[in-house]
C-alpha positions in Angstrom: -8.0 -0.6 14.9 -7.0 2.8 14.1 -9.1 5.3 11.4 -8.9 5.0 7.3 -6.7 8.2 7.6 -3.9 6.2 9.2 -4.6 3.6 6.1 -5.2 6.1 2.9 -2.4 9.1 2.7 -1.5 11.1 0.2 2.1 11.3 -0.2 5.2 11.1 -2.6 5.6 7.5 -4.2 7.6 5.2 -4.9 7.2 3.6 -1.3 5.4 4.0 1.4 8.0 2.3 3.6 11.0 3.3 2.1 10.4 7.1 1.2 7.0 8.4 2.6 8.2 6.7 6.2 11.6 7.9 6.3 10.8 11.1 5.1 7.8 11.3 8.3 10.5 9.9 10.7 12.8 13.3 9.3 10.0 15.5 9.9 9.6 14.0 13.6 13.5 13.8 14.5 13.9 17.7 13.2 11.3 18.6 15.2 12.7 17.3 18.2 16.2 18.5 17.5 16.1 22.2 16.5 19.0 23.7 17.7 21.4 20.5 15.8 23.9 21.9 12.9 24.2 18.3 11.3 23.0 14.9 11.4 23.4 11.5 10.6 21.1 8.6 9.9 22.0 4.8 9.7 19.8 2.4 7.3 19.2 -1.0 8.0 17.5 -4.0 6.6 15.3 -3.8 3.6 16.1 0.3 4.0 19.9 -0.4 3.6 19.6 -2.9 0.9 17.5 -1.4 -1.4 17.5 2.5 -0.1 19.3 4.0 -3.1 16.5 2.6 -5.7 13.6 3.8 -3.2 15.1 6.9 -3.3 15.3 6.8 0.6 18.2 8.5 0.8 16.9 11.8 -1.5 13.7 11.7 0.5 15.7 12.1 3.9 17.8 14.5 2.7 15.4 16.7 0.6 13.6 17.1 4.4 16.6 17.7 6.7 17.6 20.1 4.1 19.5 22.7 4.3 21.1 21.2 7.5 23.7 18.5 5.8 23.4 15.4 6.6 25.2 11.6 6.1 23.5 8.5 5.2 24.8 5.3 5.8 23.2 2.0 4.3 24.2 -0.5 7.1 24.5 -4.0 5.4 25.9 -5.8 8.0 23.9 -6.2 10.9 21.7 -9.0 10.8 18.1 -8.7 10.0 17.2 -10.9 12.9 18.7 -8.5 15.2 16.5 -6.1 13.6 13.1 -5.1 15.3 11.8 -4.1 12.0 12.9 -4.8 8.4 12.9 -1.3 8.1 14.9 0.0 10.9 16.6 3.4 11.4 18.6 5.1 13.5 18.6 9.3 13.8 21.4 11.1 15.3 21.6 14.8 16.0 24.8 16.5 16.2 25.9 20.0 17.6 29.3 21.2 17.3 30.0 17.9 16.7 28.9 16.5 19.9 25.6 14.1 19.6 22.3 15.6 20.9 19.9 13.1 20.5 19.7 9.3 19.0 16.7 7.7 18.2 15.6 4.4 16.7 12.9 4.9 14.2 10.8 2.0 12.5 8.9 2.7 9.0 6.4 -0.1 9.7 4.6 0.3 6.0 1.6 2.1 4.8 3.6 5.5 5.8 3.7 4.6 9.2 6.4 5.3 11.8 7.2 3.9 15.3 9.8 5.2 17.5 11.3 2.9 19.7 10.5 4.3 23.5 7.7 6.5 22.6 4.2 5.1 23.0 2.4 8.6 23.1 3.4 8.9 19.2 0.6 5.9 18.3 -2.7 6.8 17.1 -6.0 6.2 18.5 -7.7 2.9 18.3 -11.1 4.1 16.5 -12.4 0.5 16.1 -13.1 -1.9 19.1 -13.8 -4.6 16.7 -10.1 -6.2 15.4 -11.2 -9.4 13.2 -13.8 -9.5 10.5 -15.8 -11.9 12.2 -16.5 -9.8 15.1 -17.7 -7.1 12.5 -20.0 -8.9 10.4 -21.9 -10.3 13.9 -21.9 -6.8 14.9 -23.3 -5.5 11.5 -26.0 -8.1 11.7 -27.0 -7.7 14.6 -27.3 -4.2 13.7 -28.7 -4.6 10.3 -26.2 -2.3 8.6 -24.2 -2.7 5.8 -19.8 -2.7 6.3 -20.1 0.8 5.2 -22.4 2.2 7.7 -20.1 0.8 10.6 -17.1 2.8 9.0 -19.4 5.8 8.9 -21.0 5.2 12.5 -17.6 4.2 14.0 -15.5 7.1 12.2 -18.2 9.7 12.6 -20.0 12.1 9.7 -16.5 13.8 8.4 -14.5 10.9 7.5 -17.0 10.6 4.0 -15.3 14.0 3.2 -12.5 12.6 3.7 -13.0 9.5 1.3 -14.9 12.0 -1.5 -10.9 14.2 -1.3 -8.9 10.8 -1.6 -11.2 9.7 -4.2 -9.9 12.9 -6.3 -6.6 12.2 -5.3 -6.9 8.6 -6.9 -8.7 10.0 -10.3 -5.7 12.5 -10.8 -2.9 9.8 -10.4 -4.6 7.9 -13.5 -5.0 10.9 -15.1 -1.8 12.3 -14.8 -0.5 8.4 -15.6 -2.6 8.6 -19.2 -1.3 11.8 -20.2 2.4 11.4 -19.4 4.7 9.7 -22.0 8.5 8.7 -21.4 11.2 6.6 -19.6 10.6 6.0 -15.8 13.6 7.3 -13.7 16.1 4.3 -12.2 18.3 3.4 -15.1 16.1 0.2 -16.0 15.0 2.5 -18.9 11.1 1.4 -18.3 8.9 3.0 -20.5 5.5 4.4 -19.5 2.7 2.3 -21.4 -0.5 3.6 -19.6 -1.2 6.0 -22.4 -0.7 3.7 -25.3 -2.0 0.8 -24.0 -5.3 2.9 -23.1 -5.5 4.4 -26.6 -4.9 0.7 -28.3 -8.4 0.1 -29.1 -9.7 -1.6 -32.1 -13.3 -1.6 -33.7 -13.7 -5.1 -33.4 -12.7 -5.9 -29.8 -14.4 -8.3 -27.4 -16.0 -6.2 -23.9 -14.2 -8.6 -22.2 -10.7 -7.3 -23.6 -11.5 -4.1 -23.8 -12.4 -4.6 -20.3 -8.8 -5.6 -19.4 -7.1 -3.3 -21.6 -8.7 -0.6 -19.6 -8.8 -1.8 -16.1 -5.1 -2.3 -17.1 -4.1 0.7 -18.3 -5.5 2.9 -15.1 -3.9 0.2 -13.1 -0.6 0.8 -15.2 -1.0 4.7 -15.2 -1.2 5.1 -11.6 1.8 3.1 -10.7 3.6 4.8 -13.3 3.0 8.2 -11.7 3.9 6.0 -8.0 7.1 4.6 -10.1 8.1 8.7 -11.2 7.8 9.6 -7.8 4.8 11.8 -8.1 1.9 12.1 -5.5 -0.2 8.7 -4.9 -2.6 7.8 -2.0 -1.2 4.4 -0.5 -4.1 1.6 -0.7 -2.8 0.0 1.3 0.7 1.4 0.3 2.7 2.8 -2.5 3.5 -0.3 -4.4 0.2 -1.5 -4.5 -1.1 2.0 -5.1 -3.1 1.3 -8.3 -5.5 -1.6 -8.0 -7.9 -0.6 -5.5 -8.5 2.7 -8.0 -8.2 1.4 -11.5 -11.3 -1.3 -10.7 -14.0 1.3 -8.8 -12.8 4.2 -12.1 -13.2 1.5 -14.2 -16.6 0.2 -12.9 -17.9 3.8 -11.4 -17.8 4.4 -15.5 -19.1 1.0 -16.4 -21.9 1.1 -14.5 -22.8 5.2 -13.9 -22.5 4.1 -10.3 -22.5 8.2 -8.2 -19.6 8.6 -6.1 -21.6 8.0 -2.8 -20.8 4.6 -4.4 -17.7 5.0 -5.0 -16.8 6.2 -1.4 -18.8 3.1 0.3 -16.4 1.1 -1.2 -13.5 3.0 -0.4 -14.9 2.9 3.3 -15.0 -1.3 3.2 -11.9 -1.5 1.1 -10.3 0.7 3.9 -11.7 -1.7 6.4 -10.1 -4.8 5.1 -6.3 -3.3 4.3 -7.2 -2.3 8.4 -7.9 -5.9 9.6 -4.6 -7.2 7.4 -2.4 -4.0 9.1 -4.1 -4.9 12.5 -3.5 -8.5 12.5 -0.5 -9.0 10.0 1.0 -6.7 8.1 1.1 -4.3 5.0 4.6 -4.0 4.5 6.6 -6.1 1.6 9.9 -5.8 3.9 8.2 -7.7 6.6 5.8 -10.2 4.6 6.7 -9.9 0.6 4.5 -8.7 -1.8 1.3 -10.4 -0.5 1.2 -8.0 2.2 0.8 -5.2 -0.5 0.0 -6.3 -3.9 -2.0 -8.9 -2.2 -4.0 -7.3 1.0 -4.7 -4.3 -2.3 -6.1 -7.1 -4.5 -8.8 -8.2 -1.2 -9.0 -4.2 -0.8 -10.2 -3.7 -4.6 -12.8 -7.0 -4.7 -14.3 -6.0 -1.2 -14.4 -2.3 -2.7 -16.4 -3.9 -5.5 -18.5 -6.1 -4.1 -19.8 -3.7 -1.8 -20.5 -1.3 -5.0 -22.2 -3.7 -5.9 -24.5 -3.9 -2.4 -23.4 -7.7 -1.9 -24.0 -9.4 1.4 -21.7 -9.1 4.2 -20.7 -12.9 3.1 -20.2 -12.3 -0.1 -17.7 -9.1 0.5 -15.9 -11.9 2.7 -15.6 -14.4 0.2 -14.0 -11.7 -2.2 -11.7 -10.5 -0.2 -10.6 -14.0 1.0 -10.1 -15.1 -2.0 -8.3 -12.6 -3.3 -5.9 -12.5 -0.6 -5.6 -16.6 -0.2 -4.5 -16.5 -3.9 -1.8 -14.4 -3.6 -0.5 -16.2 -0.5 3.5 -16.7 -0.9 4.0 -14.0 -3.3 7.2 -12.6 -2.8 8.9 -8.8 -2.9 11.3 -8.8 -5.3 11.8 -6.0 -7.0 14.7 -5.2 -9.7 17.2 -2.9 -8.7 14.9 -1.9 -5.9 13.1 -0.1 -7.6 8.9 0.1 -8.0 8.9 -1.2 -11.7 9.5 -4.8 -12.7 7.6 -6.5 -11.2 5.5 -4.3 -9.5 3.7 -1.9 -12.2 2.8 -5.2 -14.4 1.6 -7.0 -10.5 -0.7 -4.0 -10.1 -2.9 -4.8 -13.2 -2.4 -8.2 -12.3 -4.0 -8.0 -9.1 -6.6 -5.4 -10.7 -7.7 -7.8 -12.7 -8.2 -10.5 -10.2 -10.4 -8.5 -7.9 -12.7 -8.3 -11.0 -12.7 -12.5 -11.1 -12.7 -12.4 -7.1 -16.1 -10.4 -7.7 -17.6 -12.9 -9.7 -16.3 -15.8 -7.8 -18.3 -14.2 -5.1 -21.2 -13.5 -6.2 -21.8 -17.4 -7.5 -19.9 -19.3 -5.4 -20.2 -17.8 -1.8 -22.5 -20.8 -0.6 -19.6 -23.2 -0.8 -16.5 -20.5 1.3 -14.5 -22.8 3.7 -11.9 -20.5 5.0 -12.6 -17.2 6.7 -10.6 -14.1 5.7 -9.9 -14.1 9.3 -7.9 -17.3 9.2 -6.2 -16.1 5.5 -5.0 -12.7 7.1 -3.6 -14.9 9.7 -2.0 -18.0 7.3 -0.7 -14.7 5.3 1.4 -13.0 8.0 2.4 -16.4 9.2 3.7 -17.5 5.1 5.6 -13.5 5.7 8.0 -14.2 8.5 8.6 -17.6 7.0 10.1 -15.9 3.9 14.0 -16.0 3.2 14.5 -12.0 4.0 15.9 -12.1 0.2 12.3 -12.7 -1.3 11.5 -10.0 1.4 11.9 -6.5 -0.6 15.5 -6.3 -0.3 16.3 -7.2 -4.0 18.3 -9.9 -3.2 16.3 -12.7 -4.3 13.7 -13.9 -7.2 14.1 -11.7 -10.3 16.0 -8.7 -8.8 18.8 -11.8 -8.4 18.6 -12.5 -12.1 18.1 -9.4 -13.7 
């Protein structure tokens, strides 16, 4: 498996796939095509059917800028000819004579892949590709899931963790302190701030719980939804849950953020082992690949906060992914907003049951995260390609 960094980025929302991808395969295409006057590139699949509310075409040409260039969303190839949902095709002209064409794949999480060009992967940091041959490994050792991200990744990559951490914090922040309509045309209005400030004297901890566990959840894919800088976790539409539940319980509990980044560092691990042996990318598995593998992410997260057993951090991340098995990516419009800013505080929630669940119930687990990653990517290709992120199906039909 490759390092955390290839997991957590930093980048522009509203998709990892569908803006922070294309606008990395720009970068790469420009910088092998200097001397080109114009260019063209040709969207397919999820990219062509749903490019205009990702904002896919603005992030392509904001990069290629000032050099003009024509996008064309390509609706009628088949996505079974497709090697990737998200498939495009760069073409550098000069004078009007082509330069250069390359196919380009925006694989989710940020990712690229260009077709013929190997020496453009990353590094396999991990040997270990299944959390079962991780946990043997970390007992034998006697070290915690943490302490193998730190021993594998080496000394730096906490500093690393401690600057997204930071990252994370702002995105709620700037989500409670902005007000407004989300831009789109679905006039959605951003509720983070009111439904934060919404308390009353009398409330139950257990709602107030919710209401604020909800309303980071709601504030950081509002700022992911405006198009303003998230870290992906395990991409941009599932960009909230993983940090609304360790704010919320960092504060909670006065936990210190050495805390806070061991439980990045194991959250990071699981959103690997689902990129590694499935996939994170709603075009090529629905929303459980996001939404879902950020939901395991978050409950792992906490359950090592909490110094659980290597079973127990298991249990929570199974769980949390097996129960968002067949969820599909649907969203309205295609744009990050209905469902996907209300399925973030969803899924937020969840990973604080998935906790408890764990901590009580680990003695009766049946089913190995390893065999739920698996069941998950194999429920993804099974998908119709219209409940898979290209707006076609499920609510985005009805709207």
């Amino acid at each position: 498996m490759k390092s955390l960094r290839e997991l957590y980025k930093v980048g522009r929302g509203p998709s990892s796939s569908h803006t922070m991808g294309p606008e990395k395969a720009s970068k790469y295409f420009l910088s092998k095509t200097p001397d080109a006057d114009s260019y063209e590139v040709i969207l397919y699949g999820s990219l062509a059917a749903t490019g205009k509310g990702h904002r896919t075409d603005a992030a392509i040409e904001e990069t290629i800028a000032p050099k003009p260039v024509k996008i064309v969303f390509d609706n009628d190839t088949p996505a079974e000819t497709l090697p990737h949902a998200n498939t495009m095709d760069f073409i550098a002209y000069k004078e009007g004579k082509e330069l250069l064409r390359t196919r380009i794949l925006s694989v989710g999480g940020g990712d690229i892949r260009i077709e013929g060009c190997p020496e453009e992967e990353k590094p396999e940091i991990y040997k270990e590709n299944s959390f079962t041959e991780i946990a043997a490994l970390c007992k034998a050792k006697k070290i915690r899931l943490s302490d193998y991200v730190f021993e594998t990744e080496g000394p730096e990559i906490r500093h690393f963790l401690y600057d997204i951490w930071q990252v994370m914090k702002e995105e709620i922040q700037g989500g409670l302190t902005t007000s407004g309509i989300l831009p789109g045309g679905l006039n959605v209005e951003r509720v983070a701030q009111l439904l934060y400030n919404r308390g009353h004297i009398d409330e139950r901890p257990e709602t107030k719980e919710n209401r604020i566990v909800c309303a980071y959840a709601f504030a950081a894919s509002e700022q992911n939804a405006d198009c303003k800088t998230i870290v992906t976790a395990p991409t941009c539409g599932a960009c909230a849950v993983v940090p609304s539940v360790l704010k919320y319980m960092q504060e909670k509990k006065g936990f210190d953020d050495e805390r806070v980044i061991r439980a990045l560092a194991v959250a990071g691990l699981i959103g690997n082992l689902v990129k590694q042996n499935a996939s994170v990318s709603g075009a090529e598995c629905g929303c459980q690949a996001e939404v879902g593998t950020a939901c395991a992410m978050a409950a792992a997260g906490l359950a090592e906060m909490f110094e659980m057993g290597i079973h127990q951090i298991e249990y929570a991340a199974e769980v949390s992914l097996e129960h968002h098995l067949g969820l599909t990516c649907d969203p309205v419009c295609g744009l990050v907003q209905i469902p996907c800013i209300e399925r973030n505080a969803v899924a937020a929630m969840r990973a604080i049951n998935a906790l408890s669940l764990a901590n009580f119930l680990v003695g009766t687990r049946k089913i190995s995260f390893d065999v739920v990653v698996k069941t998950m990517y194999e429920t993804g290709r099974d998908l119709g390609v219209e409940y898979r992120e290209t707006s076609e199906g499920g609510l985005a039909k009805h709207f």
